[in-house]
N, C-alpha and C positions, 0 to 999 in steps of 0.2 A: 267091369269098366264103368265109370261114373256116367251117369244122363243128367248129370246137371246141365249141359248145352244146352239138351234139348228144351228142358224145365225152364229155363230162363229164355229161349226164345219164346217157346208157345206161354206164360205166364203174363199176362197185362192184364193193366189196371183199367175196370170198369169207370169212362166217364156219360158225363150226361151228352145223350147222345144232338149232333148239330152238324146240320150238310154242310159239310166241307170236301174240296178237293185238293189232295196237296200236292205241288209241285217243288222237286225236288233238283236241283243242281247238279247237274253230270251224276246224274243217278243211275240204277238199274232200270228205274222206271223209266223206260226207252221211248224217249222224245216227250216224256212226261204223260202227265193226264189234260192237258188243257181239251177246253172243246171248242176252239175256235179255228178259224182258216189256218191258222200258223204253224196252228200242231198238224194237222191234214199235212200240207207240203212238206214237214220235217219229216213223216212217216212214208211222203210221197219218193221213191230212192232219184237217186238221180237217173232221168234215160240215157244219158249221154253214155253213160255202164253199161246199160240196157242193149247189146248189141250183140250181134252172132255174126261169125265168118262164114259162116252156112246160108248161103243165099238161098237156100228151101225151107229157113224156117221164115217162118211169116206172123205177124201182130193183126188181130184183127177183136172186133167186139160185138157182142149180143145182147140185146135189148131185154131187161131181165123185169118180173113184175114187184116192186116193192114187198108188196107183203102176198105170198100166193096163197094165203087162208085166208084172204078179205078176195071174196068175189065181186066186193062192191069197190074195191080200189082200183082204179084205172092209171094209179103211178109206175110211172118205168123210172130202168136205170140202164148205165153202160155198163157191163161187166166184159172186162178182157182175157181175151183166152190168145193160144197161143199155138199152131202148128205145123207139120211137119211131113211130107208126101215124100220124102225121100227115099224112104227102103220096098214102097207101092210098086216101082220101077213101071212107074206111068199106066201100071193099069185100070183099067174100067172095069174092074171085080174085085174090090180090094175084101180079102174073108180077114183081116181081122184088124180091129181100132184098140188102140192103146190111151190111155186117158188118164194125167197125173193130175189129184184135184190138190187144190190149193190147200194151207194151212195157214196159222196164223202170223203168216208175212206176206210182205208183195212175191211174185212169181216173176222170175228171170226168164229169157226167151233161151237161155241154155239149156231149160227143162225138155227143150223139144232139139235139142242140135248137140249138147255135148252126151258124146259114145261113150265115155266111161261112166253114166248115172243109169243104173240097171235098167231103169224104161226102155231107154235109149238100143241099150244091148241088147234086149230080148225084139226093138223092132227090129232091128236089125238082122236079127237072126231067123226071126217069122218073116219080114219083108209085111211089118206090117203100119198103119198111118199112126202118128202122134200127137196125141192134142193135150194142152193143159190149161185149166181153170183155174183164173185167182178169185181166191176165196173173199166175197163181200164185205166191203169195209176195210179192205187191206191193199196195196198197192196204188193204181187209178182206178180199182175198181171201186166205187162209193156211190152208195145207194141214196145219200143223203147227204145238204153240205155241211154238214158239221156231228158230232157224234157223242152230241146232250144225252142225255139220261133217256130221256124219251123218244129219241131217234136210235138208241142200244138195243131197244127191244128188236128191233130187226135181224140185229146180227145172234143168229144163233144155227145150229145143228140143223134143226128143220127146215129153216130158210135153205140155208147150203145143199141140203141133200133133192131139196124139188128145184134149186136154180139145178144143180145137175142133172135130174130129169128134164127138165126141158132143154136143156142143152145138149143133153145126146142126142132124141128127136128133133131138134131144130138142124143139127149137125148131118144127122141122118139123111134128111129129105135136102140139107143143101148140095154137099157132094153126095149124095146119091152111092149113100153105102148101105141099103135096106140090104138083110142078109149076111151081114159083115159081122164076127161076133166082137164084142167090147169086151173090153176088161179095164177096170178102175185103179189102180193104183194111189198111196198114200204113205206117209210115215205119222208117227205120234198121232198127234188130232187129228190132221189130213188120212194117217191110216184106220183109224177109227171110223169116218167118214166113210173110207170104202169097204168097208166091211157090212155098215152100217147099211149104207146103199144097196149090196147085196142081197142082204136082207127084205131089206121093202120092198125094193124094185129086180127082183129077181128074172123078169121080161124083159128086162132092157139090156141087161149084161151079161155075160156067160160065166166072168169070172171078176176077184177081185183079191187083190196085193194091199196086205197091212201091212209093216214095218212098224216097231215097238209101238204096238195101238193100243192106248188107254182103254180098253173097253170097260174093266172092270173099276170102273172111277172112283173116287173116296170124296168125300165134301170136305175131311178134315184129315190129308194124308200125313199126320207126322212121321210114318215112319221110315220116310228116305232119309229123315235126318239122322238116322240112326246108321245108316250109311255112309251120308257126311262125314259125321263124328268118326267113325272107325276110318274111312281112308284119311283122314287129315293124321290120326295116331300112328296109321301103318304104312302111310305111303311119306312121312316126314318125320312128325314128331309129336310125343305127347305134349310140349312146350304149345307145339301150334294149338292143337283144340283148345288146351287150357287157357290161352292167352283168347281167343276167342269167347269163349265161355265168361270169362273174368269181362270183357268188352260189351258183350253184353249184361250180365250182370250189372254191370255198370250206369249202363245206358238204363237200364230198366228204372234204376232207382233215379236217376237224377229224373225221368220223366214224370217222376210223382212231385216236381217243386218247384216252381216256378223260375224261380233262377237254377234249376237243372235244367229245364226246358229251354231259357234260354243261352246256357252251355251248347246245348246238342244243336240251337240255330247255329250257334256261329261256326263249330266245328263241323257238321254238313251240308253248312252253305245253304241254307233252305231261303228258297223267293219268299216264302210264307213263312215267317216265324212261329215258331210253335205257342209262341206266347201272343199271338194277334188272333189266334182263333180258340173257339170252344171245343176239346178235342172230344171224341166220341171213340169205343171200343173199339169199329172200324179202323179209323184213322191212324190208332195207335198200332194195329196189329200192322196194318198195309207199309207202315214207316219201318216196322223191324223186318217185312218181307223184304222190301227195296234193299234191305241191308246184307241179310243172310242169304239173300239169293244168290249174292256174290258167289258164294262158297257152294251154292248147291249147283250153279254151272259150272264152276271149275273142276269140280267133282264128275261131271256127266262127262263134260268134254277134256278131260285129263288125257294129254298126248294121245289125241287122236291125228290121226296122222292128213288131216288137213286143215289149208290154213282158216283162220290166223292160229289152231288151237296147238298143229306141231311144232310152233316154237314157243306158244307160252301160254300165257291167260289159263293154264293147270293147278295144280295143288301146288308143288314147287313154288310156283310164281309168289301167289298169294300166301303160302305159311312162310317163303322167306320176308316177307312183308312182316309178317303178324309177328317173328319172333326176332326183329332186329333192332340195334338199342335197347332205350330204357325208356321208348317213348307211350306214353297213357294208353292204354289198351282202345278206348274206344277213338282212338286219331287216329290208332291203326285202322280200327276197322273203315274210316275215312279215306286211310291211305289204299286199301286195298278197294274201297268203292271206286277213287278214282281213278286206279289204272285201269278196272274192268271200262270203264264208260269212257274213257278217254279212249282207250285204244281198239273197244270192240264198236263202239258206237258213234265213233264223231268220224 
């Protein structure tokens, strides 16, 4: 089976490298990269969503320290969390704490009230409390107002894993569950995290819940595209990869030319034209990511049977996109960016 996909997505053209940040038009790049208020509130969900019929879950926040390996920093933040006494049945001995930590999105108060999300079922079944942590820099939790280059250094692994130490002990001595065993919970990164947590802090929790957890991480994973590539050939058609592959192909070369580059502004709608700035290795790679990400979520979440993904946003969707007409391969790939962002993201 051919890897030309692959070769022409991961192949770009070395330029001289120039800080830029690009923003992209109903992109994959969700709510863009800006770093100013605007992009905060777009990322911020709406609360009015924000709501449970479960009058026992409850919204509340902890006062978190910006950077906890600077002993000389005395900055705070609000970081919210989210919980759940309901399966306790009002006791004053509660033996075991449930605890879903955040990943990289905001956190719903369903996390702590809807019974079909396994957390949920297993308190249910211990009759045990539920709490869950959104993860810094995502949701209203923000440590910072705005999320410049030099306010990024905050958000990472480390930070995340001592805000949760402190937040069990702070959790601990408030309801007064000393003796209570925890267990962390997570999926992907967030299961990573509890794993991870496990690890360091083996005192604080008894147990701990990964779901598909990166732990084994790659810096340069090509080879899910290699999975791509085959479900797009076996779950549709060889037309579809090919018409893909040929889309980027495409794209590749027109970005060595000036007037390619600005082909590909007016075709993806770019706020930044590719011809107003100096592009750099970066920027190039990050522009065909925005692109072919399309396909690598469709690919992940291919009729999974909840919404939005059980009725679309799958492989179907997108290769009947890429193989209909006679229209230029990379408009398609356009066409298929904007149904993902229009319909998963606005």
């Amino acid at each position: 089976m051919s890897r030309c996909l692959l070769l022409f997505l991961l192949l770009v053209q070395i330029w001289a490298a120039h800080s830029w940040q690009p923003k992209f038009h109903l992109s994959r790049a969700m709510f863009g990269t800006q770093t100013d208020d605007e992009s905060f509130s777009m990322r911020n969900p709406d609360e009015k969503m924000n709501l449970s019929k479960d009058s026992d879950a409850k919204t509340d926040y902890i006062e978190q320290k910006l950077d906890h390996f600077d002993d000389s920093s005395q900055k705070r933040w609000r970081q919210r969390y989210y919980y759940n006494f309901k399966y306790t049945g009002g006791s004053n001995n509660i033996k075991a704490v449930f605890l879903r930590l955040g990943g990289e999105g905001p956190l719903r108060i369903g996390t702590v009230s809807n019974e079909a999300n396994q957390m949920m079922t297993l308190a249910k079944q211990y009759g045990a409390a539920a709490f869950a942590l959104e993860h810094r820099f995502y949701g209203v939790s923000r440590p910072t107002p705005n999320q410049s280059v030099d306010n990024l250094r905050y958000l990472s692994s480390h930070q995340a894993l001592k805000d949760t130490a402190y937040f069990i002990q702070k959790m601990t001595e408030k309801h007064k569950l000393k003796g209570a065993r925890w267990v962390t919970f997570g999926g992907s990164y967030a299961g990573a995290l509890s794993l991870w947590f496990r690890q360091q802090y083996p005192h604080l929790i008894a147990g701990a819940v990964g779901s598909s957890a990166p732990l084994d991480a790659e810096f340069d994973f090509w080879g899910y595209l290699e999975v791509v590539e085959d479900a797009l050939r076996s779950q549709h058609s060889n037309e579809c990869a090919e018409n893909v592959r040929k889309g980027f192909q495409k794209m590749t070369s027109l970005m060595k030319t000036k007037e390619g580059r600005e082909q590909l502004s007016k075709i993806f709608m770019l706020k930044a034209p590719l011809t107003n700035i100096t592009l750099s290795y970066n920027n190039i790679q990050y522009f065909y990511q925005v692109i072919y990400e399309n396909f690598q979520l469709a690919t992940q979440y291919n009729e999974v049977n909840v919404n939005p993904y059980k009725d679309g946003y799958g492989i179907k969707q997108v290769c009947d996109i890429m193989t209909r007409g006679n229209e230029d391969p990379v408009t398609k790939l356009q066409a298929v960016n904007l149904y993902m962002a229009r319909e998963l993201y606005t």
